[in-house]
C-alpha positions as CSV (number, residue, x, y, z in Angstrom):
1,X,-6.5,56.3,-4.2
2,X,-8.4,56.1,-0.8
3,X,-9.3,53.6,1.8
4,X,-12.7,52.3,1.9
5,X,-14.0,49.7,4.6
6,X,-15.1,46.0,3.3
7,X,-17.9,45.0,5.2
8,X,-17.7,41.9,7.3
9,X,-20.5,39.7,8.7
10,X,-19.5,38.4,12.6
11,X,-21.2,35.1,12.5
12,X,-21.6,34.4,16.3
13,X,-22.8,37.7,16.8
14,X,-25.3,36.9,13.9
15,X,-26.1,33.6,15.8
16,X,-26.9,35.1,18.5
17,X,-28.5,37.9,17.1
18,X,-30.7,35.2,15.2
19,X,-31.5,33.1,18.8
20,X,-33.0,36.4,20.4
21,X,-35.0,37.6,17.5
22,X,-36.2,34.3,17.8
23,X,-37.0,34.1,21.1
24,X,-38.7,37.1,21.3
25,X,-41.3,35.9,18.6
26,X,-41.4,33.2,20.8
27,X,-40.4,30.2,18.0
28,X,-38.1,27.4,18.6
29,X,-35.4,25.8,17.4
30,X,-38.3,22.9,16.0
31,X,-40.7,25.8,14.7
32,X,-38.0,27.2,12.6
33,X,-37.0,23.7,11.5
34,X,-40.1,22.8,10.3
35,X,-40.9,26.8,9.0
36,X,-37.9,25.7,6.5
37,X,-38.5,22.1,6.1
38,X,-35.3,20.9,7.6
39,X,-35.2,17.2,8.4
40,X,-32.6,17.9,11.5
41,X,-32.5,21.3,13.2
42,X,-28.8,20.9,13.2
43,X,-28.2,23.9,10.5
44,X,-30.5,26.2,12.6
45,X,-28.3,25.4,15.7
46,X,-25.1,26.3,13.6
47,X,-26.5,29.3,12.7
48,X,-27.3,30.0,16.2
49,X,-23.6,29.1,17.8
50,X,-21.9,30.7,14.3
51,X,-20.5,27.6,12.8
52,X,-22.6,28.4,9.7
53,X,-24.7,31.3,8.2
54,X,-28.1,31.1,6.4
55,X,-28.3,30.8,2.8
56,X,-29.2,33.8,1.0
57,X,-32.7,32.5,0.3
58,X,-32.6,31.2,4.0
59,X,-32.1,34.4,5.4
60,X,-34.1,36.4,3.1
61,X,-36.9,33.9,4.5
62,X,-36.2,34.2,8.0
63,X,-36.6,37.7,7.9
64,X,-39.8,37.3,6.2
65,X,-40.6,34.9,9.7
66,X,-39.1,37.3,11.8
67,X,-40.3,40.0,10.5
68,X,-37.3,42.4,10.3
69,X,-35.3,43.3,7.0
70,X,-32.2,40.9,6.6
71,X,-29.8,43.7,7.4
72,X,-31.3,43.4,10.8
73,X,-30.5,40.0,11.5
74,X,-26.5,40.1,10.3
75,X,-24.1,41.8,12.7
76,X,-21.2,43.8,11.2
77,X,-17.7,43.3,12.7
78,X,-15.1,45.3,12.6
79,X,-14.4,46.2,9.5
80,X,-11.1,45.4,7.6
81,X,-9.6,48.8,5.2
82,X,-8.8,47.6,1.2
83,X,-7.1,50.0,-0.9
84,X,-9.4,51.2,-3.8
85,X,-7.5,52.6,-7.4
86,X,-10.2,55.2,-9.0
87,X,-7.7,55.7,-11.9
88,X,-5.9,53.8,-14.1
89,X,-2.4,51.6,-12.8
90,X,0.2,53.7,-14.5
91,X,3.0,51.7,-13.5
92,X,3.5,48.3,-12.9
93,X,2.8,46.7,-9.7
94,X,5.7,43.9,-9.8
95,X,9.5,44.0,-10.2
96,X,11.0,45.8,-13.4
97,X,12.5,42.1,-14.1
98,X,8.8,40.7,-14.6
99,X,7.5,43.8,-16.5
100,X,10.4,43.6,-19.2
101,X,9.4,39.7,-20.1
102,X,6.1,41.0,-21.3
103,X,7.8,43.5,-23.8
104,X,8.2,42.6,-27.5
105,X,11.4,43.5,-28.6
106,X,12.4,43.7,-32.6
107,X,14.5,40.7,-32.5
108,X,11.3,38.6,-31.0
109,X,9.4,39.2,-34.1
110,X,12.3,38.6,-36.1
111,X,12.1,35.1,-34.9
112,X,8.2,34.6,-35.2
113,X,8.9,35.0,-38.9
114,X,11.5,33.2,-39.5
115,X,10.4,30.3,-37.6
């Protein structure tokens, strides 16, 4: 067993991350909405202040706009440690008491049959 980080996304880092590349290319808030055919530019401004995160497909577009691989657009945060199991669970991971109700015992079958 050994601990292995779980990568996190920081969304208002992203946001902002996403408002500078785009400034820098020198788009607006209105260019981008009308680059993805958004009605409202409300979901690019949630992006921007971390409320939301692109889509998948919208951020593998954007990057395609901004001209930078995805990875360069999401901001890690500090990542959180999971335990990882390489090997089979040998024992149980509840209480004995919940482990013995899944045991068949001799006189359980007994009473399938005869029932």
């Amino acid at each position: 067993m050994y601990q292995k980080a779980f990568p996190v996304i920081d969304p208002v880092a992203t946001g902002a991350n996403i408002r500078r590349l785009r400034a820098e290319r020198g788009l607006s808030v209105r260019d981008l909405q009308a680059y993805f055919g958004f009605e409202e530019p409300q979901a690019i401004y949630k992006w921007q202040k971390g409320k939301s995160l692109p889509s998948v497909d919208n951020l593998y577009a954007l990057g395609a706009l901004l001209e930078v691989p995805m990875d360069e657009i999401l901001v890690s945060a500090s990542p959180r440690l999971h335990m990882t199991v390489r090997e089979q669970q040998a024992d149980a991971c509840c209480s004995p008491l919940f482990g013995s109700l899944f045991v068949r015992r001799p006189w359980m079958r007994q009473n399938r049959k005869t029932a």
